[in-house]
C-alpha positions as a printed NumPy array, in Angstrom:
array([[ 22.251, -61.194, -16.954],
       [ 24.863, -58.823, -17.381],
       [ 28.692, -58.792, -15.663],
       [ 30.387, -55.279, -16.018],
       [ 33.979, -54.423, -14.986],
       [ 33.832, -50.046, -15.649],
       [ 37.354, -48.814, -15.738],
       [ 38.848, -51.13 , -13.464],
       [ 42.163, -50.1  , -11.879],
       [ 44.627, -52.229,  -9.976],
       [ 47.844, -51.819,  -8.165],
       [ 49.575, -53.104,  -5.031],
       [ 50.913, -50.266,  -2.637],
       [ 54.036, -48.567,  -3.887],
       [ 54.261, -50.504,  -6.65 ],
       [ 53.299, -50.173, -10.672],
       [ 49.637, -50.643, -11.842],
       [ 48.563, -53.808, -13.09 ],
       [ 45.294, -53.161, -14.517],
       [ 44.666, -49.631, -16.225],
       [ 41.356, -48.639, -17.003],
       [ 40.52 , -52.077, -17.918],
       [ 36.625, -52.529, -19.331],
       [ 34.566, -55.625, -20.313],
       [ 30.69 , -56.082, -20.709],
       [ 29.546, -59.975, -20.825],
       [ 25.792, -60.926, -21.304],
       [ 24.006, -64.033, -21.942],
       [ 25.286, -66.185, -24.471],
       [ 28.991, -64.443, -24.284],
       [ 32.178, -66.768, -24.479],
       [ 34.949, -64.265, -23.293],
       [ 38.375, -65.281, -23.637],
       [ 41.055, -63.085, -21.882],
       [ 44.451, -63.203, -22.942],
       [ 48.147, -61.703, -22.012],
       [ 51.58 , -62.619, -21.38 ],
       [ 52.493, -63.77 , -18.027],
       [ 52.557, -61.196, -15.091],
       [ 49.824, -58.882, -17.153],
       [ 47.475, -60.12 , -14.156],
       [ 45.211, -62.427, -15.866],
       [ 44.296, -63.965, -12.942],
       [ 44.61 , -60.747, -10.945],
       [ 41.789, -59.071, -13.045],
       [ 39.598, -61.928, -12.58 ],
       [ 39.9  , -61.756,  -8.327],
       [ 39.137, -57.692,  -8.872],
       [ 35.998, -58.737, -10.761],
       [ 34.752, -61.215,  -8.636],
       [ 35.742, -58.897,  -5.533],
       [ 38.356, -61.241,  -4.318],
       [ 40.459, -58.394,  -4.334],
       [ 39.342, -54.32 ,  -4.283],
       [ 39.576, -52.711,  -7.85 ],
       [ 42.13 , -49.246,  -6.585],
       [ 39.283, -47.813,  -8.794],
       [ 36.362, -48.491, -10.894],
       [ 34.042, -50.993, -10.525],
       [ 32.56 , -54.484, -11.349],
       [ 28.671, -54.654, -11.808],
       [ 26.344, -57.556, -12.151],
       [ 22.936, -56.121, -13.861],
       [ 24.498, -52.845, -12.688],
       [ 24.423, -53.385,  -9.405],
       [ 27.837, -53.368,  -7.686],
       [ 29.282, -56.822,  -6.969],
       [ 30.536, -55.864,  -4.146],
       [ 27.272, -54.897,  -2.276],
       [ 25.763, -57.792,  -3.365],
       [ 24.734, -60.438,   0.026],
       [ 27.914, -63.738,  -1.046],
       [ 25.071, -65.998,  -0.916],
       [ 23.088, -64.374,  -3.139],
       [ 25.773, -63.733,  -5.546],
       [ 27.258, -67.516,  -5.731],
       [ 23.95 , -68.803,  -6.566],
       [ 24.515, -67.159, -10.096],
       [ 28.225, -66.855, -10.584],
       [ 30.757, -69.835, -10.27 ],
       [ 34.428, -69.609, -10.262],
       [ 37.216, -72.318, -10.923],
       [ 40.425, -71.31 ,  -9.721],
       [ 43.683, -73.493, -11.106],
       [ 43.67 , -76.898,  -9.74 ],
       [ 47.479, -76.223,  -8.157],
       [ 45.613, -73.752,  -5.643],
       [ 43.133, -76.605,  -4.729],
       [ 43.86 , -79.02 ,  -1.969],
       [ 41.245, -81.368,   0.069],
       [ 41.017, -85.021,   0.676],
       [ 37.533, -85.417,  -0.449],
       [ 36.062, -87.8  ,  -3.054],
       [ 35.352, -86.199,  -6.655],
       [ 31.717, -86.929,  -6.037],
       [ 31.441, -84.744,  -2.221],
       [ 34.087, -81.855,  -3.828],
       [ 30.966, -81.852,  -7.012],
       [ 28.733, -81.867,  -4.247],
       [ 29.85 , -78.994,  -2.535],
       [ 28.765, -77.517,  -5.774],
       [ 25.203, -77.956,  -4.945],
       [ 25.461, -75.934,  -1.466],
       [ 23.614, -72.879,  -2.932],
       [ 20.442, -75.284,  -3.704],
       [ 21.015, -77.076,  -0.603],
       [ 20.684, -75.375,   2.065],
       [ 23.07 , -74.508,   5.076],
       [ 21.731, -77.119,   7.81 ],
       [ 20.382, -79.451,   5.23 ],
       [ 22.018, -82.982,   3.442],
       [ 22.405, -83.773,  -0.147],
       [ 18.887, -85.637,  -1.794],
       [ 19.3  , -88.59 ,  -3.996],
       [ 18.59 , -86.448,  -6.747],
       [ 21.43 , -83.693,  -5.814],
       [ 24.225, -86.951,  -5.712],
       [ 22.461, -87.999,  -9.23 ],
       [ 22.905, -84.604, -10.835],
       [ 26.701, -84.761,  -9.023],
       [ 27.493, -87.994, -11.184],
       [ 26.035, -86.817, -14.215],
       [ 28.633, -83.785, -14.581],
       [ 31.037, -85.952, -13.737],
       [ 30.564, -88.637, -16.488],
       [ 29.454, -85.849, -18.948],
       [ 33.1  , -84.681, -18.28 ],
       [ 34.447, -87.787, -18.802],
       [ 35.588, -88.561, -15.117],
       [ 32.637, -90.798, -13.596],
       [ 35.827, -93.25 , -12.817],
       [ 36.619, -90.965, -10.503],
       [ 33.835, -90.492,  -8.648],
       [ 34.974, -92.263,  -5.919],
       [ 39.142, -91.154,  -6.352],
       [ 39.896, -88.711,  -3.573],
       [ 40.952, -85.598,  -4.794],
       [ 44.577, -85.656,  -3.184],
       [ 45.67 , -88.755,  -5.325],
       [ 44.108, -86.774,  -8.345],
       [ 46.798, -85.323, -11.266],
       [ 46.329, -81.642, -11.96 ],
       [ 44.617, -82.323, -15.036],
       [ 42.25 , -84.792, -13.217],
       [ 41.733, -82.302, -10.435],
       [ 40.62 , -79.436, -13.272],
       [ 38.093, -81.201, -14.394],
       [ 36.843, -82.301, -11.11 ],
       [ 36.754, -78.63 , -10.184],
       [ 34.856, -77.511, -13.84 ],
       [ 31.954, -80.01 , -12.203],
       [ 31.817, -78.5  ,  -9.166],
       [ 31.177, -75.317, -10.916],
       [ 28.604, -76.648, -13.058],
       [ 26.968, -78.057, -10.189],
       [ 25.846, -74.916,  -8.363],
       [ 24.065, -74.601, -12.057],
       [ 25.401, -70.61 , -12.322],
       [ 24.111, -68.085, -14.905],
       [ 27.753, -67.431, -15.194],
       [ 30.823, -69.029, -15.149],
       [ 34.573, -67.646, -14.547],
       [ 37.591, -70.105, -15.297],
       [ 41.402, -69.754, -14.419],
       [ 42.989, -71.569, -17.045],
       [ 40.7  , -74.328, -17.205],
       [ 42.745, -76.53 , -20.278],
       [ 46.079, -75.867, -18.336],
       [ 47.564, -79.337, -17.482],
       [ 44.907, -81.121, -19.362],
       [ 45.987, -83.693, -22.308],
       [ 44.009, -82.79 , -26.187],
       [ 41.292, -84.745, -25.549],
       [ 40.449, -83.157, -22.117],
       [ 41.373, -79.975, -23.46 ],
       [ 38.624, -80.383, -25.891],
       [ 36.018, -81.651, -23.369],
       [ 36.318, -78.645, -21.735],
       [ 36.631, -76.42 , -25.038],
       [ 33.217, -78.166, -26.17 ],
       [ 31.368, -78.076, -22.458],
       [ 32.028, -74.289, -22.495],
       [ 30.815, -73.762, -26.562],
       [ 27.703, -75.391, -25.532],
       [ 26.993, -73.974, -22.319],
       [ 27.331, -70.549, -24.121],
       [ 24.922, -72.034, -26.826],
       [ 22.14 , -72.603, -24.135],
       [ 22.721, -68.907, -22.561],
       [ 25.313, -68.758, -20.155],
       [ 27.867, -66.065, -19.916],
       [ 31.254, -67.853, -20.188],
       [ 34.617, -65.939, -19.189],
       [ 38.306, -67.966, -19.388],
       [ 41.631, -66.953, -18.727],
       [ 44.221, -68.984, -21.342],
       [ 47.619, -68.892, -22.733],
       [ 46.008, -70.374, -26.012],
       [ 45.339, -67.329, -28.518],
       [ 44.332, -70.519, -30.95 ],
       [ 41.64 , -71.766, -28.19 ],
       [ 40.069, -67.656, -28.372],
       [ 40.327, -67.203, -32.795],
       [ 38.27 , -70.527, -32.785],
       [ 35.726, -71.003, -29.654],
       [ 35.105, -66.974, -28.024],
       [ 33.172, -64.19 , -29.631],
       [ 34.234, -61.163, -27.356],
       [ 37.905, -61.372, -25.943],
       [ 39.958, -59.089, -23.612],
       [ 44.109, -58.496, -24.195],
       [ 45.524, -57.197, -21.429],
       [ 49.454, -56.048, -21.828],
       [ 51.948, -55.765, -19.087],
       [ 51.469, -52.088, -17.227],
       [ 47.62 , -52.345, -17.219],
       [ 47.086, -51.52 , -21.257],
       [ 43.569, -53.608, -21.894],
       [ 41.545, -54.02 , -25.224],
       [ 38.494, -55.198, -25.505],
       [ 36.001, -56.259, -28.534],
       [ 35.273, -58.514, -30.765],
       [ 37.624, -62.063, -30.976],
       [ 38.772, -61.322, -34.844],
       [ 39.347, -57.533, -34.031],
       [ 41.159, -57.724, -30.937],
       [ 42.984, -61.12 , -31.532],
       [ 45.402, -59.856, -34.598],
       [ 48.921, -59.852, -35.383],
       [ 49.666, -56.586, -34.87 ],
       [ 47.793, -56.735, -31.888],
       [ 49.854, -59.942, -30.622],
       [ 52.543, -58.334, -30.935],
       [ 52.15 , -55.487, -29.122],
       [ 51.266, -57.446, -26.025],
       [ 53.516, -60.829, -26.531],
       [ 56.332, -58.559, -28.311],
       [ 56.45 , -61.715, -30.871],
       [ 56.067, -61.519, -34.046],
       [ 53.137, -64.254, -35.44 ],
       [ 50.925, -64.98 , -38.236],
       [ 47.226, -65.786, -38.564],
       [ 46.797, -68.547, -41.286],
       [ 44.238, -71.214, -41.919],
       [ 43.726, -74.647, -41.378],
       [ 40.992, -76.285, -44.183],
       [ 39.382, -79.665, -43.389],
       [ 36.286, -81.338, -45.386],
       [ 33.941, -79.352, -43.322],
       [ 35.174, -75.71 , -42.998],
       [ 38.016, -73.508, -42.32 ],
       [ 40.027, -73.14 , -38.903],
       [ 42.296, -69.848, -38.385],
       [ 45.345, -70.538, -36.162],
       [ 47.846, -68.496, -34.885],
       [ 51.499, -69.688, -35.677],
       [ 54.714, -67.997, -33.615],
       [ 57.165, -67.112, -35.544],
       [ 59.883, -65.272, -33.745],
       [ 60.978, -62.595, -31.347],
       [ 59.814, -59.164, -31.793],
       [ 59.281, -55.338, -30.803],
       [ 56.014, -54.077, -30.769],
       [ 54.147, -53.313, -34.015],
       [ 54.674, -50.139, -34.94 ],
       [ 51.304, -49.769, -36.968],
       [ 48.486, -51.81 , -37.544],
       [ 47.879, -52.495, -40.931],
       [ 44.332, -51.136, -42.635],
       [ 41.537, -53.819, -43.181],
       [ 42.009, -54.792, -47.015],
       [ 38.539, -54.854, -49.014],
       [ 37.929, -58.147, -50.327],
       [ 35.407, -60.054, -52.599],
       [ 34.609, -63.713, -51.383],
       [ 31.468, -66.357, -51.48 ],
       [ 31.309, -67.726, -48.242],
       [ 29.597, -71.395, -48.728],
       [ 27.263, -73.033, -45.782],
       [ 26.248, -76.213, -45.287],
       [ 22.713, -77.003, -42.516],
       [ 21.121, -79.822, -41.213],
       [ 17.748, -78.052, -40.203],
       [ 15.462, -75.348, -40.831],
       [ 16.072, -73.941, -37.72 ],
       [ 19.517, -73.093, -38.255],
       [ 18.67 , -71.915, -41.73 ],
       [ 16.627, -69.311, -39.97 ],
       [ 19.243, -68.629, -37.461],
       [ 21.846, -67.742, -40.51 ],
       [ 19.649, -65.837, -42.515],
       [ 19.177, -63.576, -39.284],
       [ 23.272, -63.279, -39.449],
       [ 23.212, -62.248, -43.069],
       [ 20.946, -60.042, -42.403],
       [ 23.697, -58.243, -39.656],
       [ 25.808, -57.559, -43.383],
       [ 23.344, -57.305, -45.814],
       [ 25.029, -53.723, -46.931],
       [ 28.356, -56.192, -48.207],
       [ 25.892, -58.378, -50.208],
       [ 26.57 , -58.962, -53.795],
       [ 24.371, -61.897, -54.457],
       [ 22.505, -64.682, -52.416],
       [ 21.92 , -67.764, -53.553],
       [ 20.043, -70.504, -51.416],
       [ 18.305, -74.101, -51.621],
       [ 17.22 , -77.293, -49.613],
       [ 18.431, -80.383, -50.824],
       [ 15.98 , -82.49 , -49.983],
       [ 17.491, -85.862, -50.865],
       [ 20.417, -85.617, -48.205],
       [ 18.469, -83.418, -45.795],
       [ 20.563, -80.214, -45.931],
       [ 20.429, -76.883, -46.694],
       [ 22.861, -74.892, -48.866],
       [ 23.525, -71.504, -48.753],
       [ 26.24 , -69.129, -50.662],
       [ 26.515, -65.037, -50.223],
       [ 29.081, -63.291, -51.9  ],
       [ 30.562, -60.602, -50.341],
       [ 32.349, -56.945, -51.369],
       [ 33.318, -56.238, -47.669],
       [ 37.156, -55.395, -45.441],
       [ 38.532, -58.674, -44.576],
       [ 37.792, -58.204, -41.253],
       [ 34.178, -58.532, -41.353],
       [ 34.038, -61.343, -43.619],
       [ 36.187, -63.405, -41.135],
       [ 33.622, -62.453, -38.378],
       [ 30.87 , -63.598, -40.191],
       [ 32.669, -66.965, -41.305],
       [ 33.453, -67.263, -37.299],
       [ 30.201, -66.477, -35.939],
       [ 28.254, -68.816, -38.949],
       [ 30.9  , -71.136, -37.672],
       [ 29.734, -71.226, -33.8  ],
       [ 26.229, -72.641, -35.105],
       [ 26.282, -76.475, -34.151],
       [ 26.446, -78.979, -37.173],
       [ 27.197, -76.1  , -39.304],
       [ 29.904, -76.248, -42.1  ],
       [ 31.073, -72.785, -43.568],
       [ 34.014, -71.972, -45.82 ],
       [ 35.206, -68.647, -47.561],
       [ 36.622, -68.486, -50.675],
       [ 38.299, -64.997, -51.794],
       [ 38.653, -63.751, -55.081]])
């Protein structure tokens, strides 16, 4: 299934535009991040493409069929949308808001089965919040009340899934929960898009990711060619830089603020760069699954070398590369999405 947004336009009447020409393409599999300062319309652009609000032009398409022509009923049954918990208010229990969820599989005239309150109370203890099954949602902290609205999304079981700021008001280990929840429902084939104020949560977890600057100015691509310096700069007018974290397993890139700034004047050009990136498996099947990576830069190969190790049951794989730096920190992010997979690059 594919979501489209084709130059999307937004403005309120007599006033600036918010969104300018603002594209995006998400299929199957897709963890789309979208980023920008606050009042670029984050939020805003995500109401235009669900047709909350009217795009003032262009369009939003799912499997190219206007969204907005589409019957509500039919179109909730494969898209679900969780809004900030601050814009959420009812008095029910965790475990009837979850089962809301479920209304698309339901029925309109019909009650919840013993196997629709099961599948309830399994999203909520996969979540973590099966304690609060029974908590009504008013008592609930914001953080609580996110994740109580992530399971209500989950529960209308949607080909794909839109989130407002889903770690907002959530502690590191929630944040995570819902980090690694997304990851793997983008692993199993559905089309995850977030709003976040995190440009660390997009380097490390999304694979496509939209910036959108204030006055409407919106890039889309790639995660490690759209989130950059320069490029944070431009929209955050602060001036950061993109290092790397190394633990036992692989390498993390972060984003560290370092001060005020203008906006970057000029990008700098992708330096060429020789480096062995190293890979660790646990099964043949993701052996297969890199070697059909590699195969995506096979014209930056310098040499390959590869070989099971029987003993401890892993595979070990190292390619060296001649390639910008660009690419070789796409391949070391997308080798790094695979589950159970350690990968580290090593430059010359």
């Amino acid at each position: 299934m594919r979501l489209e947004i084709r130059d999307g336009c937004f403005g309120y009447r007599g006033g600036s535009p918010i969104l300018d020409k603002v594209c995006l393409q998400a299929d199957s599999g897709d963890l789309i991040a979208v980023l920008g300062p606050n009042g670029a319309g984050k939020t805003t652009m995500l109401r235009c493409m669900l047709g909350f609000l009217k795009w003032t032009s262009g369009d939003s398409l799912l499997d190219g069929k206007s969204i907005r022509s589409i019957p509500a009923r039919e179109l909730w049954r494969c898209v679900s949308y969780v809004p900030q918990a601050r814009n959420f208010a009812s008095a029910s229990t965790a475990e009837q808001a979850v089962l809301l969820g479920r209304n698309a599989h339901i029925g309109l005239f019909s009650q919840p089965k013993p196997s629709d309150i099961d599948y309830a109370d399994s999203l909520l203890y996969k979540l973590s919040i099966g304690h609060l099954a029974q908590k009504s949602c008013a008592e609930m902290s914001g953080g609580e009340l996110q994740m109580v609205l992530i399971a209500r999304a989950l529960a209308a079981e949607p080909k794909i899934l839109v989130l407002d700021e889903p770690e907002s008001n959530l502690d590191f280990r929630n944040q995570l929960i819902v980090l690694e929840t997304m990851t793997e429902l983008a692993r199993q084939g559905m089309t995850v898009i977030f709003n976040t104020h995190y440009p660390d949560h997009a380097l490390r977890r999304s694979n496509k990711a939209l910036l959108l600057h204030k006055g409407g100015q919106a890039l889309f691509g790639e995660t490690h060619s759209i989130v950059t310096e320069a490029h944070i700069q431009d929209a955050f007018h602060v001036r950061t830089v993109i290092g790397e974290i190394e633990t036992d397993e692989r390498i993390y890139r972060s984003i560290l603020p370092l001060e005020l700034a203008g906006e970057a004047s000029e990008i700098a050009p992708d330096t060429h760069r020789i480096a062995t990136v190293s890979v660790i498996l646990r099964n043949d099947a993701q052996a297969m699954q890199v070697n059909d990576i590699l195969h995506e830069y096979s014209r930056y190969l310098v040499g390959r070398m590869g070989l099971p190790y029987r003993k401890a049951g892993v595979h070990i794989i190292n390619v060296t590369l001649d390639a910008p730096q660009s690419d070789i920190i796409a391949l070391t992010e997308t080798l790094g999405r695979i589950p159970d997979c350690s990968v580290k690059a090593t430059y010359a």
